[in-house]
C-alpha positions in Angstrom: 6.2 149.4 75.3 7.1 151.0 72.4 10.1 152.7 71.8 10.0 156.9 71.3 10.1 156.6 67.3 8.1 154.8 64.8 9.2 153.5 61.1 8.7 155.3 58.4 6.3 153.5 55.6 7.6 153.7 52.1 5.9 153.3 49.2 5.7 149.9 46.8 7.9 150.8 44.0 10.3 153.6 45.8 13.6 153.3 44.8 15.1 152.7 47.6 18.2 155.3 47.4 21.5 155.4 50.1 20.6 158.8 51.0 16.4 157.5 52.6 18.2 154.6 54.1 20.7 156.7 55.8 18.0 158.7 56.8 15.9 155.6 58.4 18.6 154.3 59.9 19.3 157.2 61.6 16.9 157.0 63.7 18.3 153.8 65.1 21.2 155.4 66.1 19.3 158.8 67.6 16.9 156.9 69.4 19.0 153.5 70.4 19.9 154.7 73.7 18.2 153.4 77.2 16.2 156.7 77.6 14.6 156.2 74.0 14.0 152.5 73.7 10.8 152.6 75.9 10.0 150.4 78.9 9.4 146.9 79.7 6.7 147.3 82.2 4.0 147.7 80.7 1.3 146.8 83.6 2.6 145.6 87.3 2.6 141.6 86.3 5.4 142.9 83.6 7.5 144.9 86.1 7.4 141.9 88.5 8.2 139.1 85.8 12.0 138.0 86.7 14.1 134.8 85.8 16.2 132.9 87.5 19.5 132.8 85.2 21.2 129.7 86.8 24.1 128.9 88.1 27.1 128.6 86.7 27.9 126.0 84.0 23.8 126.0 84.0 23.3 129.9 82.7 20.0 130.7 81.1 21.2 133.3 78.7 18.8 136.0 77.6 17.8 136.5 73.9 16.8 140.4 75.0 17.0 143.4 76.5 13.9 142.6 78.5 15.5 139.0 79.4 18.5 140.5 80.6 16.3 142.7 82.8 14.3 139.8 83.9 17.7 138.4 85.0 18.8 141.4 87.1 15.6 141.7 88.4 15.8 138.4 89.8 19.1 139.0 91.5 17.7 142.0 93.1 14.9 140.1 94.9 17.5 137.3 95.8 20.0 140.3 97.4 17.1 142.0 98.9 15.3 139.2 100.3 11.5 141.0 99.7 8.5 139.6 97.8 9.2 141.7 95.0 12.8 142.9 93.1 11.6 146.2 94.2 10.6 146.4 97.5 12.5 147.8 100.3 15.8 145.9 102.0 14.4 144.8 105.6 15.7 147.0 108.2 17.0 144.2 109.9 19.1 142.7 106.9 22.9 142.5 107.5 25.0 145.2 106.0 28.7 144.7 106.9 29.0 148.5 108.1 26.4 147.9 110.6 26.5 145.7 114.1 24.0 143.0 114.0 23.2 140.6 117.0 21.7 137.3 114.8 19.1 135.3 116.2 20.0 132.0 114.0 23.2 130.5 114.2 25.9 132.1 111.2 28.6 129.7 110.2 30.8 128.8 107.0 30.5 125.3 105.2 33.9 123.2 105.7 36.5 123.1 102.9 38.2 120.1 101.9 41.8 120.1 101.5 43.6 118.4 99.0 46.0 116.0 101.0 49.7 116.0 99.8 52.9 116.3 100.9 52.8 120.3 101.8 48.9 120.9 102.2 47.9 124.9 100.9 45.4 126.3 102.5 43.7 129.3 100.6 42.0 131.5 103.3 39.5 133.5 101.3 38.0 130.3 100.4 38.2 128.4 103.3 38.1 129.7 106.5 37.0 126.4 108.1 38.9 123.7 106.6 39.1 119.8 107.0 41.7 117.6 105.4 42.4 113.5 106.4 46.2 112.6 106.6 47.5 109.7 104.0 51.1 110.4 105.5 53.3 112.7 107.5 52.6 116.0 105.8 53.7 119.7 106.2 51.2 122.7 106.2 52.3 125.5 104.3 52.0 128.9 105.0 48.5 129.6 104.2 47.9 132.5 101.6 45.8 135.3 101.7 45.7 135.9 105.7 43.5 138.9 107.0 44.6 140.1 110.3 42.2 139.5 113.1 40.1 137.1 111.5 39.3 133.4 112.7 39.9 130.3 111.4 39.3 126.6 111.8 41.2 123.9 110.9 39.9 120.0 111.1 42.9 117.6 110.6 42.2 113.9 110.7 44.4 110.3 110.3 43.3 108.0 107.7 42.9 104.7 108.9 46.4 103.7 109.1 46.9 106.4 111.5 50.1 107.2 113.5 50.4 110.0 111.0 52.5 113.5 111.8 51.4 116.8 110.9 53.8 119.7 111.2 53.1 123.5 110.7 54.4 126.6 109.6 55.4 129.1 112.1 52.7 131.0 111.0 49.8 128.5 112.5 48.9 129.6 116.5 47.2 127.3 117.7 46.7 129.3 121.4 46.1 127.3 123.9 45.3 124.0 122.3 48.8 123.8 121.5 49.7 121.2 123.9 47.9 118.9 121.6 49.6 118.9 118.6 52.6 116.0 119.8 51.7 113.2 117.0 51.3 110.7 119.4 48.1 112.4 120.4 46.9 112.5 116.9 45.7 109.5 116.4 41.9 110.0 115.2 41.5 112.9 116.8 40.2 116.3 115.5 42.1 119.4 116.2 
């Protein structure tokens, strides 16, 4: 659609003067604004148009206003999970105020660990975590820890085995503990 001003014709031979191209150009700056630039729908196959904008490191930048729109509207109907950008968040979707009761199983996919002599372990990106033993190694304190919350831990030996794993105090293991003596480790997941 249009936007809420139109250009002013000027004719052949017109000096153009500083003073009427101020005064064109003004308009650009009265009218450049959201509220005066007009919409993008301009029928209902318009106002349901979205693009996917990739993922990152594979963005589909937008040349436009309207791309950029296109963009968000396809985020919109990704977050709300409708037919359409627009239409209503199911009452059943999953808002983290709210308690839900799933029907399909909910789970995290397993972060690998880079193996060294101290292993880190980053909780907000990993809260189930695998990592195979090349030696005896130390686990560090992990980082960024939230109270109350659960997390899994998958250590296994290389093939050489044999290998010893030791923790920081700050690992509880409950009442799996008994497992940890090395000699028990040998391909065995914890």
């Amino acid at each position: 659609m249009p936007a809420l001003y139109t250009i002013t014709t000027r004719a052949d031979g017109l000096t153009l003067t500083g003073s009427i191209y101020t005064a064109d150009h003004q308009k650009h700056v009265d009218n450049g604004d959201a509220a005066h630039l007009g919409g993008s729908s301009v029928n209902v196959a318009a106002m349901q148009a979205i693009t996917d904008p990739g993922n990152v490191g594979s963005e589909s930048l937008a040349a436009s206003i309207e791309d950029e729109i296109k963009r968000l509207r396809f985020v919109l109907k990704e977050i709300g999970g409708g037919a359409q950008w627009y239409d209503p968040v199911a009452s059943s979707a999953a808002f983290l105020d709210t308690v839900h009761a799933f029907t399909k199983t909910q789970s995290f996919t397993p972060f690998a660990l880079t193996d060294a002599a101290t292993i880190a372990w980053n909780l907000s990106i990993a809260q189930i975590a695998t990592v195979t033993l090349a030696g005896n190694r130390l686990f560090g304190l992990p980082t960024n820890i939230v109270d109350g919350a659960t997390y899994i831990l998958r250590v296994r030996q290389d093939a050489t085995g044999t290998r010893v794993p030791t923790y920081n105090a700050a690992f509880d293991f409950g009442l799996m503990e008994f497992l940890l003596f090395p000699q028990l480790l040998i391909n065995m997941t914890i």
